[in-house]
Structure formats: structure tokens, C-alpha cells
C-alpha positions in Angstrom: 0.0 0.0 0.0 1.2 3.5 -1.0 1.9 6.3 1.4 -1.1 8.0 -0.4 -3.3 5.8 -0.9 -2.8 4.5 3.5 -3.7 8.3 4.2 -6.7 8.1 2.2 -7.5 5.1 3.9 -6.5 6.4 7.2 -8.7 9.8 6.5 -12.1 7.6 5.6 -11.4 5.5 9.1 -10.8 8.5 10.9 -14.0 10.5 9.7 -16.0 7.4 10.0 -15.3 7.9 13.5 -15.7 11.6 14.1 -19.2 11.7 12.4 -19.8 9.1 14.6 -19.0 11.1 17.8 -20.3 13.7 16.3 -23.7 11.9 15.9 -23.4 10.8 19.6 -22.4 14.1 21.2 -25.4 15.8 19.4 -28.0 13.7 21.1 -26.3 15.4 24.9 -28.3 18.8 24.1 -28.0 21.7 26.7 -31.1 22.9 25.4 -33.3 22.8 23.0 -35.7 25.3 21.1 -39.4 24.1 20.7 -38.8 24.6 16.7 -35.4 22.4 16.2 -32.2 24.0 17.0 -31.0 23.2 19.8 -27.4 23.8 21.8 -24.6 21.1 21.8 -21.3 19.8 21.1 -21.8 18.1 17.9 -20.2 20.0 15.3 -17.3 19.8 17.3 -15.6 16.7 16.0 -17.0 17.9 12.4 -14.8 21.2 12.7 -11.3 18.5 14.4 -11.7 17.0 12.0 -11.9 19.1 9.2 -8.7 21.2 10.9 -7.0 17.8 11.0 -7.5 16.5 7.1 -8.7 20.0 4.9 -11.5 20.9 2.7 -12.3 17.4 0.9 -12.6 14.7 3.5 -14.1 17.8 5.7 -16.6 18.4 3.3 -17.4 14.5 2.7 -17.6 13.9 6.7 -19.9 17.3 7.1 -22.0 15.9 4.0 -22.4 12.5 5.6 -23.1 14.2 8.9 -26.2 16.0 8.1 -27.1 12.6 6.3 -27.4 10.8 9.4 -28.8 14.5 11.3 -31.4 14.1 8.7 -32.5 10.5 9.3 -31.8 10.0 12.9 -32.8 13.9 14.0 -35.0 14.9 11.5 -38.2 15.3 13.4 -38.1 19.0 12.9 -38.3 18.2 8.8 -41.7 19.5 7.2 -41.4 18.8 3.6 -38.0 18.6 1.3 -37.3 22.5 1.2 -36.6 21.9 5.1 -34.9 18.3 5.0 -32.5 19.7 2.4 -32.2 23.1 3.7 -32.1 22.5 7.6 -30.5 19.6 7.6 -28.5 18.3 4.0 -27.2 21.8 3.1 -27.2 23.2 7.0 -25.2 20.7 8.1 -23.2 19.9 4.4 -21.5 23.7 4.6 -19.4 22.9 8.1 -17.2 21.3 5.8 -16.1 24.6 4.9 -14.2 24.8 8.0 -11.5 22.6 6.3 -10.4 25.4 4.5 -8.3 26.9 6.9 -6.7 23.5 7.9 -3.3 24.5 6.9 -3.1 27.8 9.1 -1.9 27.8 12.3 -4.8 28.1 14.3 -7.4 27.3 11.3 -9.5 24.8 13.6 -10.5 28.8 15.3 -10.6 30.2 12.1 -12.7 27.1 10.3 -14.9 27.2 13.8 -15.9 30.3 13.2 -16.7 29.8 9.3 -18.5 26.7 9.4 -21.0 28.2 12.3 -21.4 31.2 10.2 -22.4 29.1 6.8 -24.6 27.2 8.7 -25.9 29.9 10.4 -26.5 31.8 6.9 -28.2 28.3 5.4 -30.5 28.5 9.1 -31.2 31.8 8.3 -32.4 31.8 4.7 -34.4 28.8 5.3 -36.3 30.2 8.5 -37.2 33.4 6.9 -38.6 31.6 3.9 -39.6 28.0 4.5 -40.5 28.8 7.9 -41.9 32.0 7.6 -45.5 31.3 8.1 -44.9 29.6 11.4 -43.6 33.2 13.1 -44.9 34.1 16.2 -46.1 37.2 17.3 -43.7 38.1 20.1 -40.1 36.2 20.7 -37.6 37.3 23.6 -40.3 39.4 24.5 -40.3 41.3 21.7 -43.1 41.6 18.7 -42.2 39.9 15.4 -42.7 42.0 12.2 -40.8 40.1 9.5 -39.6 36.9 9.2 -35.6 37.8 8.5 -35.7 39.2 11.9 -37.5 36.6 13.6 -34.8 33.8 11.8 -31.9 35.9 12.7 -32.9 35.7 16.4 -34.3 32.6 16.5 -30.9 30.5 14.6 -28.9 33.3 16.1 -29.9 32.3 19.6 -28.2 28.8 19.9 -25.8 29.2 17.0 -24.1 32.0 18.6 -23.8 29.9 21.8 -22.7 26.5 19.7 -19.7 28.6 18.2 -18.7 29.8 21.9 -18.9 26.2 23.5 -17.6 24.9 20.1 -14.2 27.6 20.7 -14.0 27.5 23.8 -13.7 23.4 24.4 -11.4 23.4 21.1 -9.3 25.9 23.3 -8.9 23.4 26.4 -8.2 20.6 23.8 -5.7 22.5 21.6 -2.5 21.9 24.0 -3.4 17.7 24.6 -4.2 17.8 20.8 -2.8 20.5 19.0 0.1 18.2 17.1 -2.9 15.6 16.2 -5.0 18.2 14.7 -2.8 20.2 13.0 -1.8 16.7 11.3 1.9 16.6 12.6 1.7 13.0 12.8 1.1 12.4 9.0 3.5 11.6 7.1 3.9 13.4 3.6 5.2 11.6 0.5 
């Protein structure tokens, strides 16, 4: 077996088993919204992952992801504008986080991307597929358009996913920091 061809094998095991844990830590919510959305650590293996092997196998492990967020969490799925905008495309664009993977600290950088695509994706979908359902008052205050209403609504445990998301890559970064950044790998 070829150096390449073992690191291509080596990246498919690998995401295997961070969509995996990814799947798994998603089900230990902190909270969750009555509409979907709800606060946890499960992007977090998406976005080590995608630090650790780049763009590609990111984006093929963030695809795969909201695959099995669709069919194993998808109770919040009315019709196939949501299932493929709130959770196939939602979930797909964390992949983007891979991009930064050769930077120094691009697991921060690709954090903070990936939660902001997906929150974009949330945000487009719940002002238009999800319009109708607006309330008349959220956080206390009255509703008048459905942009705002999305932007507070995927804002309010997106916002808070990025933090935790940050702030537990931070305590892991010393333990794992040669790991993730790949340092292990060896390059033919």
C-alpha cells in the first residue's frame, strides 16, 4: 500500500469515526428550542476533523453528517425544502471549515466559518420556509418580519454552539494540537 493511498485510507477510518462522535455528542443537548435547533457539542468533532485533514474529507464527513442529522434527527423536517435546507445543506456547509486547515490556528478560524455558513443556510431557510410559522412576540419582543425573527431565533443557539464549540477546542488545543494540526502524517 502507498503512502497516499494509506492516508486516504487512514482519513475515511478516521471521519467514520468523528461523524460518529459527532452523531453521539449531538443527542447530549444543553437545550433545546421548541422549533429544532437546539445547543450542543456536535459540530465539534466535524470542525477537528476538518482542521486535521482540509476541505475534501471535511466536506465528505460534514456531508455524511447532516445525512445521518437528517434521518436520525429529522423530526423537525416539514417537507424537502426543510430536509434539504435544515438539515442536507445546514449541516453539508461545516465542511467549509477545512479550509483553513493548513493555518496555524485554522481549527479557530474554520470554527468560526463553518458556524457562520450554517448559520447563513438556518437563516435563509427560516425566513422563507419557515416564515409562516412566526410568532407574534419572541424574547419578548413583537415579530414584524420573518428575516428578523430567523436571525434571532438560529442566532440564539448558534451563537452559543460557536462559543462552547471555541472554547472546548481551546482546552483541547494543548493535549491535541500536534494531532489536529496533522503533525503526525506523514507526507510523500
Amino acid at each position: 500500500m502507498t503512502n497516499k493511498s494509506h492516508l486516504k485510507l487512514r482519513a475515511l477510518c478516521e471521519g467514520a469515526i468523528f461523524v460518529a462522535l459527532a452523531q453521539v455528542v449531538s443527542y447530549l443537548k444543553f437545550f433545546e428550542l421548541p422549533n429544532g435547533g437546539s445547543i450542543t457539542l456536535g459540530m465539534l468533532p466535524i470542525f477537528l476533523f476538518c482542521a486535521r485533514w482540509g476541505f475534501g474529507p471535511g466536506l465528505l464527513a460534514s456531508i455524511t453528517y447532516s445525512l445521518l442529522q437528517l434521518l436520525l434527527d429529522g423530526a423537525y423536517a416539514w417537507g424537502w425544502q426543510s430536509m434539504i435546507g435544515d438539515y442536507i445543506l445546514a449541516f453539508s456547509v461545516l465542511g467549509v471549515a477545512g479550509l483553513f486547515h493548513k493555518q496555524k490556528y485554522g481549527f479557530f478560524t474554520g470554527t468560526v466559518a463553518g458556524c457562520a455558513a450554517r448559520f447563513l443556510v438556518a437563516y435563509l431557510v427560516g425566513a422563507t420556509v419557515w416564515a409562516e410559522y412566526m410568532p407574534e412576540r419572541f424574547f419578548g419582543m413583537t415579530m414584524t418580519t420573518p428575516w428578523f425573527y430567523s436571525a434571532l431565533y438560529n442566532g440564539s443557539y448558534m451563537l452559543i454552539d460557536m462559543i462552547l464549540c471555541l472554547a472546548v477546542g481551546a482546552l483541547l488545543w494543548k493535549p491535541l494540537g500536534k494531532y489536529i494540526r496533522g503533525e503526525d502524517l506523514v507526507k510523500a
